[in-house]
N, C-alpha and C positions, 0 to 999 in steps of 0.2 A: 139750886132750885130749878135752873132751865133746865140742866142736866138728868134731874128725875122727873120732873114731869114730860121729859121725849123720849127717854127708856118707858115710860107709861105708856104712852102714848104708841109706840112702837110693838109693845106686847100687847097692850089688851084693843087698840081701836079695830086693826084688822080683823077682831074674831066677833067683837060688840057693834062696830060699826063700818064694815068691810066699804062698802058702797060710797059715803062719808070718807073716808079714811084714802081710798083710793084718789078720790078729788082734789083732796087736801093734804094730803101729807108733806108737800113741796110747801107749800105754806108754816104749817105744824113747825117743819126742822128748820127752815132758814129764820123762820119769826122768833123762835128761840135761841138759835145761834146768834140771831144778832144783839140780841137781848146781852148776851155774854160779850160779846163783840165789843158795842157800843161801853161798855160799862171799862173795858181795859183801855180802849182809845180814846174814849172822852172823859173819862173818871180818874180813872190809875194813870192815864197816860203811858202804858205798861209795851209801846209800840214794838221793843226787842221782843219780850218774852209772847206778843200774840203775833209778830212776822215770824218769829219761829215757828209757830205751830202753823201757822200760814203756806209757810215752806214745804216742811212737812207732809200736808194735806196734799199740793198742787205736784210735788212727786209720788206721792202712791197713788193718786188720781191719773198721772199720768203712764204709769208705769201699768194700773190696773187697767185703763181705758186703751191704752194701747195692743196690750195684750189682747183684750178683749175684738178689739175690729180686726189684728191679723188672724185670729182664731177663725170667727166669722168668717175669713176669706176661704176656709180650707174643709173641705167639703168629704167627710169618711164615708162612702157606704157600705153597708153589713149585709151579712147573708146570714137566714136562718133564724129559726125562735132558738134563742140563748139556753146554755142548762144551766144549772148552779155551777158547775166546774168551770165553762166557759167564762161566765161571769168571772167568779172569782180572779181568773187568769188576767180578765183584760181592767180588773181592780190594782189589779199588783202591776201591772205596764202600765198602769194613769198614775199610780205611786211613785214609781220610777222616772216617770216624765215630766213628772211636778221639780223634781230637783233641776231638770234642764229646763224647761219652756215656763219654769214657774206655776204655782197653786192656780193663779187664774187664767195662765196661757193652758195650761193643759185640763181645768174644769171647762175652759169654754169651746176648747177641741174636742173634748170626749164627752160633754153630754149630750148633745144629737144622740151619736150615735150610739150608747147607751140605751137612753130613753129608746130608739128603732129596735135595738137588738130586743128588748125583752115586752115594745108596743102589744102582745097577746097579755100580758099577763103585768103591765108597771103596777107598781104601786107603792106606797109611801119610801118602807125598809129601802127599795133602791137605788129612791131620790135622797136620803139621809146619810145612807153609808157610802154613799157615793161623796157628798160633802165630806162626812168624817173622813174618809179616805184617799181621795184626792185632790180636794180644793182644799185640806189642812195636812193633817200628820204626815202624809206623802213627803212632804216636800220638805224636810227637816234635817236634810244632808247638803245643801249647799245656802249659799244667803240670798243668790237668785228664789228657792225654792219658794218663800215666803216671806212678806213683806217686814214683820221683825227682823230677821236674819240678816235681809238687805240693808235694815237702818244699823244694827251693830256692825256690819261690815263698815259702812258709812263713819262711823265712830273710830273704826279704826280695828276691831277684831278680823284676825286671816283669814282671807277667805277658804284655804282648806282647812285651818280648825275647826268648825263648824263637823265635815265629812269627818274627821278624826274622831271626833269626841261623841258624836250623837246617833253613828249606827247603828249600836247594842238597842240602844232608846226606838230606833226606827224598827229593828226587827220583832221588837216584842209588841209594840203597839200597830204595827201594822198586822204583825200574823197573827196574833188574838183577833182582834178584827173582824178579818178574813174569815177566821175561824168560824165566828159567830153569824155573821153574813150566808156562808154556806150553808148552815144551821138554817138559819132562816128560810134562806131562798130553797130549799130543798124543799120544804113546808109546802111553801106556795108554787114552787113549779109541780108537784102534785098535786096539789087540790086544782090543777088546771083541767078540764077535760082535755081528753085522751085526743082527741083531733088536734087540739091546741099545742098539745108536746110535742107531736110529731110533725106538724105545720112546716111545711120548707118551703120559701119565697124564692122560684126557680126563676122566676126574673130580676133576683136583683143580686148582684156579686159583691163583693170585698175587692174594692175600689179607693183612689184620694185624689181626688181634683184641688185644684188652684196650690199647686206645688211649687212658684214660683214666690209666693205667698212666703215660705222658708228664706229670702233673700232676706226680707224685712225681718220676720221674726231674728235674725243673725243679726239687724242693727239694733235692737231695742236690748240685745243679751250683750252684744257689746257696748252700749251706754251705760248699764249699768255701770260699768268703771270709770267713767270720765267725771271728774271729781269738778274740774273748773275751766272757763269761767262760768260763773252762777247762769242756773237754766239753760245749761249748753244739753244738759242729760236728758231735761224733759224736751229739749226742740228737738233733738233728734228723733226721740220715741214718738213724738207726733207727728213729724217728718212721715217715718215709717207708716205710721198708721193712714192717713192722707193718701201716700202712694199705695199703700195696698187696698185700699176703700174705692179710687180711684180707677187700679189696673185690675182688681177683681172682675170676672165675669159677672155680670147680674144673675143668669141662670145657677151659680154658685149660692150665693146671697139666695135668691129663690129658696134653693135645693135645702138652707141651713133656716129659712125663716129669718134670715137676721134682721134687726130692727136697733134702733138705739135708745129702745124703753131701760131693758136691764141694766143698764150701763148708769142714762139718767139717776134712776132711780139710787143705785149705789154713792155718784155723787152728791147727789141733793143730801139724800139721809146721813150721811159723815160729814160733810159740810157742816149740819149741822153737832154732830156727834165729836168731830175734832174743835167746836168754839165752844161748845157748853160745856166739855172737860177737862179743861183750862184750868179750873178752880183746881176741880177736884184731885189732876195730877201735881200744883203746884202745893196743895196741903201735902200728898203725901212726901214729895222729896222732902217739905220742911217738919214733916216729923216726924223724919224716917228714924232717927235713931231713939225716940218716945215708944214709937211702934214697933220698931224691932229689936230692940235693944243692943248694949256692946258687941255683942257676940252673936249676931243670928245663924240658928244655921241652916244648912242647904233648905231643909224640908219648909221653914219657914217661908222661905223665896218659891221655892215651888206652889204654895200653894198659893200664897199670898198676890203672886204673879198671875196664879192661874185662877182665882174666883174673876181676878178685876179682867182680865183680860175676856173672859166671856160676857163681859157688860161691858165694857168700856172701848174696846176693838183691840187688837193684841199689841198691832205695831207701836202705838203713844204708850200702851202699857210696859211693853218691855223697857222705852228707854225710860221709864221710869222708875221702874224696880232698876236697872243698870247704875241710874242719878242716885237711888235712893240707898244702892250698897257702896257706891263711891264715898256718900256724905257718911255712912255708918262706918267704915273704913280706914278714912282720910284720904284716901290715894285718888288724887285724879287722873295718875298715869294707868289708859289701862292696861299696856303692856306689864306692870306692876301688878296688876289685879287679875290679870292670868294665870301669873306666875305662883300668885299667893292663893287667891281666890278663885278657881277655876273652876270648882265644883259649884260656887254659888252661879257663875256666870251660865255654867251650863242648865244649872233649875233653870236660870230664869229664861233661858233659849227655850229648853223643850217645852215647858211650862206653856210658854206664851204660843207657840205651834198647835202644841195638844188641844187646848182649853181653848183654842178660836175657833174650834169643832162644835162647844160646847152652846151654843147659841146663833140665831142668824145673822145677828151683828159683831159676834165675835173675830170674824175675819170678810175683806169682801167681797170675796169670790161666791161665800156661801147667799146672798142677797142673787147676786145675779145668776146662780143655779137654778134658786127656788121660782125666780120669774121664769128663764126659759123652760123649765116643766109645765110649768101652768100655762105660755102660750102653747107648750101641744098638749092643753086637755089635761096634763098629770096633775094627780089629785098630791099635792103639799100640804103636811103638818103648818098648824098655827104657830107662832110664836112659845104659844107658853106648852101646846101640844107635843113638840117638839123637845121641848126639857124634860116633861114628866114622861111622854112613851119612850124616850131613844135617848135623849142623854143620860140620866139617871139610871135607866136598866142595862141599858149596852155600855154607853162610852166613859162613867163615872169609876166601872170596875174597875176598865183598863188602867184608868188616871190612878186609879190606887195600887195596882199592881208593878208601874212603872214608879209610883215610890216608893213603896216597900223594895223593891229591888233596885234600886239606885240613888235614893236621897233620901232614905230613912236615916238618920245620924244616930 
């Protein structure tokens, strides 16, 4: 129940009651969370199974919050009103850069400058495919690239498996994409007037300050591997972030706007989003094999991974489906479930990548995208706007053409 009524609350207050909803939201998700909360620690006594998800929470908070202030420190500037081609170009290089600096190291790096290159003419398509494309599916070739990825490595899957298995998946959903995108933008950089295309901003060059910045970024990429002891991973990434917050220039910070609204806000709303789905992911592991019977197959996981994963945030969802094909299996080795199962594992990887596109709590990078547009003025899709113009018509195809061609059984 807390659980649906803050996905409610999450889709319709902002559009019904934006003003309200702004005030309150931090209220909304922790007063619900704790509702869940309260009920496993003083009811169930359930302390293991809600410190795990506690865990959980405090490293992808840490891993996204981190990322997010060295980003902040590093300052792109651009030359020029953008074409469709350009665009496109530096979609496929934010693509590529999500597998090294990760989904929200490289959405908080390149939307600045994004949103500057195309400032004559932004507007929604942009800001959206810019999420679909590099705060998600981008990043789907290493387990730094996306927070799913990192919790199976976590579990114990290689971290080059991941690149081995899921390029074909990367090239098809990112250059359809692409494809579509240019489609689009071509639209709208003609209907610009003619003064506006040809616009060149002769005082401002292709530039990157706070380059020093890259030191830290190299600790938070190498934490990710440090397995123990408990919380050594997140104190380093905080570490990092601290001294780059720190030794940053302020006129950097200036030049980026940075603020630590987007960030807040991503934590407060999953805080509550990782207590109130507590329930719901421990029904599904317990009736995983009700639900998916002896034999599932791949397609099942793919989808089944990918509806919950845009409502429910991708990263808990995956090790859920991961728990929920262990229990339908028997194998709790999952070097076993590789060997055997590797085509379910890989649904439920790409799956959970894809489909955290599909929403703005699906993954969350995409939360803190849509704030920094809006502090410069860009005009953002609602919640549920957001599903019916551009997930459905653009990003739905793709999702079916990547399983028609790879986990249609």
């Amino acid at each position: 129940m807390p659980f649906a009524l803050l996905l409610g609350a999450m889709a319709f207050a902002p559009v019904l009651a934006p003003r309200w909803w702004l005030r309150h939201y931090a209220k909304v998700a922790l007063g619900l969370g704790t509702v869940t909360a309260g009920y496993y620690l003083l009811v169930a006594r359930d302390l293991h199974g809600f410190g795990k998800t506690a865990h959980e929470y405090i490293s992808f908070i840490a891993l996204v919050g981190s990322l997010f202030v060295v980003a902040g420190g590093i300052h792109i500037g651009v030359k020029g009103e953008a074409t469709p081609l350009r665009n496109v170009v530096f979609l496929l290089i934010g693509a590529v850069a999500a597998n090294v600096l990760g989904t929200t190291g490289a959405a908080m790096l390149l939307i600045r400058p994004w949103i500057r290159m195309n400032k004559y003419r932004v507007t929604t398509h942009h800001i959206v495919f810019f999420i679909f494309i590099v705060a998600n599916i981008g990043g789907c070739l290493t387990p730094i690239g996306d927070p799913p990825l990192f919790l199976g490595y976590l579990q114990g899957i290689p971290f080059w498996w991941v690149a081995n298995n899921c390029w074909p998946m990367w090239v098809v959903g990112v250059g359809i994409l692409l494809a579509i995108f240019y489609g689009l933008d071509k639209v709208n950089f003609h209907r610009a007037p003619r003064p506006v295309r040809e616009k060149e901003t002769a005082h401002e060059t292709w530039s990157i300050d706070g380059l020093p910045n890259l030191f830290f970024l190299g600790v938070i990429l190498c934490a990710v591997f440090v397995e123990k002891p408990l919380f050594l991973r997140e104190g380093l990434m905080l570490a990092a972030a601290l001294g780059s917050y720190f030794t940053t220039k302020k006129s950097i910070h200036a030049a980026n706007d940075f603020n630590f609204h987007p960030i807040q806000e991503v934590a407060v709303l999953f805080a509550g989003i990782f207590s109130t789905m507590i329930p719901a992911l421990a029904w599904l592991n317990h009736s995983s094999r009700t639900l998916l019977g002896d034999q599932p197959s791949t397609g099942i996981f793919y989808w089944g991974t990918g509806v919950l994963s845009s409502t429910l945030d991708n990263a808990p969802t995956y090790l859920g489906f991961l728990s929920a094909l262990q229990g339908v299996t028997g194998m709790e080795n999952l070097h076993g479930l590789l060997g055997t199962h590797s085509g379910h594992i890989l649904a439920i990887s790409i799956s959970a990548v894809f489909f955290g596109a599909a929403t703005y709590i699906g993954n969350g990078p995409n939360f803190m995208v849509k704030a920094i547009a809006e502090q410069n003025n860009c005009r953002t899709p609602s919640f549920v706007e957001f599903i019916l113009k551009f997930t459905l018509p653009f990003l739905l195809p793709v999702l079916v053409v990547v399983w028609l061609v790879f986990f249609r059984d």
